[in-house]
C-alpha positions, 0 to 999 in steps of 0.5 A: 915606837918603831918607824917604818917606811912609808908605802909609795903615796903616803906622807908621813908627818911625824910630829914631836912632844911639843906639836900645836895644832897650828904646827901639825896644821902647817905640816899637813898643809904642804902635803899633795891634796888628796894624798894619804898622811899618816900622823905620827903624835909623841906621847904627850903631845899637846895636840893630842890632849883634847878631841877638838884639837883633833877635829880642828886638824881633821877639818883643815886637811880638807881632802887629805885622808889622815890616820892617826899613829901614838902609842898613847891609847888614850891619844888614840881613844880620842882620835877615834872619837872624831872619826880619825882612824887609829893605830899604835904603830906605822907597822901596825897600820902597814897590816892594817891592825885597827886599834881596838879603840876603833870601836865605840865601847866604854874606854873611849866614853871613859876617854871623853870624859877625860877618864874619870876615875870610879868609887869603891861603890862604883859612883864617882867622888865629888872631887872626880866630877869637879875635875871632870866638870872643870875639864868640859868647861875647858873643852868648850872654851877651847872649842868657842876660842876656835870656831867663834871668831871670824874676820875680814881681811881687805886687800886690792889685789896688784897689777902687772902687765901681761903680754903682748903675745901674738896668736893665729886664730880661724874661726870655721870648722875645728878652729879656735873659734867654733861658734862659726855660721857657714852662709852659702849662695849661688852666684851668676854673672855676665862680663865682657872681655877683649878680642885682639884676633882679626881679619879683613873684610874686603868688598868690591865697589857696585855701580851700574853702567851706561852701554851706547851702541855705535853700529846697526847691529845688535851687540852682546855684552857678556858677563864679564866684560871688562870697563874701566877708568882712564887711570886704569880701575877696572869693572866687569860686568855681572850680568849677560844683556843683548844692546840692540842696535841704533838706526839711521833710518827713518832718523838716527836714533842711538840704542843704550841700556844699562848693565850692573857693575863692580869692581875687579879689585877690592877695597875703598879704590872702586868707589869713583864718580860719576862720568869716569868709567869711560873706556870699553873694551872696543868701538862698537859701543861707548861706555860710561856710570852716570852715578858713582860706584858705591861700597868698596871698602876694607875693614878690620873684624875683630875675631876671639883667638884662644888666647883671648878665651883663655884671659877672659877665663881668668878674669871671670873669678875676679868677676864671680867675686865681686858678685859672691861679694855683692850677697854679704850687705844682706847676710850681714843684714840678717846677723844679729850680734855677729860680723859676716866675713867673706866671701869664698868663691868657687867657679862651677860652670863658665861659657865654653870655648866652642862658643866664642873662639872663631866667631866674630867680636865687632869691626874697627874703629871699635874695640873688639870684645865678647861676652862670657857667663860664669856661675858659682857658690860663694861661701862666708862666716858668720862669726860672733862680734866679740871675735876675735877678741874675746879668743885672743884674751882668752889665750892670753889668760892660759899664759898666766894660768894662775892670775887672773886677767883684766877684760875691761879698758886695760884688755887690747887686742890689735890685728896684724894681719887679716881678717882673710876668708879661705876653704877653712875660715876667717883667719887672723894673726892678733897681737893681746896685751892687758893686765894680770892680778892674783885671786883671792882663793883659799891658799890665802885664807889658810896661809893667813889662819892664826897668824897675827896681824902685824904678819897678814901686810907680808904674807898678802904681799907675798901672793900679790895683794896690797894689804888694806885693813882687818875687820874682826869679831869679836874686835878685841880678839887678838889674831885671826882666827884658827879655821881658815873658814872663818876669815873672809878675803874682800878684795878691792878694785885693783891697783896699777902696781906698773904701769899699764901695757 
């Protein structure tokens, strides 16, 4: 028979004089899925003696497309019978010549029928049908010995640990946690902040004055006229007044009035008693304060300086987060099943400098201080409860793609760093660890497929099982079954095959 090469794509699986349909199984199985696989069979093969042999391969290729290549026609009559596309040559097949066995006409029914032969009268001998009939029982004992058994393999699958892996998550808008609730709120709050700019406040003592005139003639006293103490404080007068004079005549009488007062210099130094401002600027009138002068002071006012502004300024988004902070109690209060993280706070509008810069903030002994209002918008997430640990084991499971992960006690999920709220969302840096174990799947059943028991311990253990037992029907059926359909995998709870992480 001539080989050609394979197209690009097609593997081909050349099988010899001797080929099972367990062996011819095997080939095919280490084939890509999906791929073409061209089957090339010796004349005589045992495989290609019976059409279930051929239907069982078929089955077992699963996705694979398989076309069948013998130069035996009869080999070929039967592969057609099970739908199996056949050719006599892998040149033939390169052009795409379909064998006439393709078609269903009386060759290939002659070939199901093992190609019994025909009399002179064109009926069959008894000796012809005996075979024939002999053939069919054959035939479906072969088929029961295939498709009838079925089996029950237990295994517990063995752990080994996985991790600990460190990831960044964000749960917010294009993060690795998407289910994400933005909560937003307006805020407004009042703080007072320190004034460390002053002045002096300087006020002249007030009192009032006692004029005695001495002579007989009426006197002026003029705004202005200075008295003053014996130790030099002086007072001027702060209104004009006219004393009139004092008589001697019909008896002596002493003419006074009283003129407003205060003093020349500022400051605490004019408040004075009584009786002490005694000195006039002449004799022509004596002078003196019945009552202590009063109100002479000098005060420190505390005044706001730019710089003050410009702290206050600072410390006002720390005050507008706290009561940003104050509205997550009750959105947390209407989440359900979810943890609200925040909050984010953005300063909108604050009292301006015009307001407050210049103007006067209180007077000693007590501590400067003015008054600033801020407003903002402050922003949190709402994120699901089971975040971020459910993300950060589903990570940890795209580390072993192939094994599964356990999500029970042994699963841990550790913060190193946050949660912290940005623009963006809650992040977290989260350190996963737990234990990983193999799947049962259908590599295992069709790895186990025909084999005999004393080989299932070792082909379980080299995909990560510990062997328990087999269960079969009928139960003195000698190995598993063929069809890897018919076996069944019941795994165990896992076992610990290394300590937990």
């Amino acid at each position: 028979m001539t080989v050609a090469a394979a197209p690009p794509g097609r593997a081909i699986v050349d099988l010899g004089a001797d080929a099972t349909v367990l062996e011819a199984a095997a080939r095919v199985a280490v084939t890509q899925p999906g791929q073409d696989v061209a089957l090339v069979v010796a004349t005589g093969a045992p495989i290609a003696r019976n059409a279930v042999f051929l239907d069982v391969l078929k089955r077992r290729a699963k996705d694979r497309r398989l076309v069948f290549v013998s130069s035996d026609a009869r080999a070929r009559s039967l592969a057609a019978s099970v739908h199996l596309r056949a050719f006599a040559s892998l040149a033939a097949l390169e052009r795409h010549e379909l064998d006439s066995t393709e078609r269903l006409g009386e060759a290939r029914r002659a070939a199901l029928a093992t190609i019994a032969a025909v009399g002179p009268r064109g009926g069959m001998s008894f000796g012809r049908g005996l075979a024939v009939f002999a053939a069919l029982v054959a035939a479906g004992a072969i088929l029961m010995a295939v498709v009838a058994p079925q089996a029950t393999v237990v295994v517990a699958p063995a752990t080994s640990p996985v991790g600990p892996y460190e990831y960044d998550l964000r749960a917010g808008p294009n993060g690795d946690i998407t289910d994400a609730q933005t909560q937003r709120g307006d805020v407004t709050t009042k703080f007072s902040a320190t004034a460390t700019g002053s002045r002096l406040k300087e006020v002249r003592a007030v009192g009032v004055e006692q004029f005695s005139n001495t002579t007989t003639n009426d006197i002026r006293v003029p705004k202005g006229t200075i008295v003053q103490t014996s130790d030099g404080i002086r007072f001027q007068t702060t209104e004009e007044k006219t004393l009139p004079r004092s008589g001697l005549f019909p008896i002596l009488f002493i003419s006074r009035l009283t003129i407003s007062i205060e003093a020349v210099d500022t400051g605490p130094r004019g408040n004075v008693a009584a009786n002490k401002i005694t000195r006039s600027p002449t004799t022509d009138y004596t002078v003196t304060n019945l009552v202590e002068t009063l109100g002479g002071e000098s005060k420190k006012i505390w005044m706001v300086t730019q710089t003050d502004y410009d702290n206050a300024v600072k410390n006002g988004d720390a005050e507008l987060q706290k009561a940003g902070d104050a509205l997550v109690p009750n959105w947390q209060k209407q989440a359900t099943n979810r943890t609200v993280y925040g909050t984010v706070v953005k300063r909108t509008t604050i009292t301006p400098a015009s307001d407050v810069v210049g103007k006067d903030a209180g007077e000693e002994p007590a501590v400067g201080s003015f008054e600033l209002t801020v407003s903002g918008t402050a922003t949190a997430y709402s994120v699901p409860s089971a975040e971020p640990r459910a993300t950060a084991l589903n990570r940890l499971g795209k580390e072993v793609p192939d094994k599964a992960i356990d999500m029970g006690s042994a699963a841990k999920v550790d913060l190193v760093i946050g949660p912290t709220v940005a623009d963006d969302g809650v992040h977290w840096r989260v350190r996963a660890r737990s234990l990983q174990y193999a799947r049962p799947d259908g590599a295992l059943t069709a790895a186990l497929a025909g084999r005999s028991f004393d080989e299932i311990a070792r082909i379980t253990s080299a995909r990560g099982f510990d062997y328990r037992g087999v269960e079969t029907w009928p139960a003195w059926w000698p190995r598993l079954p063929v069809l890897d359909s018919r076996i069944t995998i019941r795994a165990q709870p896992a076992v610990d095959a290394s300590g937990s992480p």
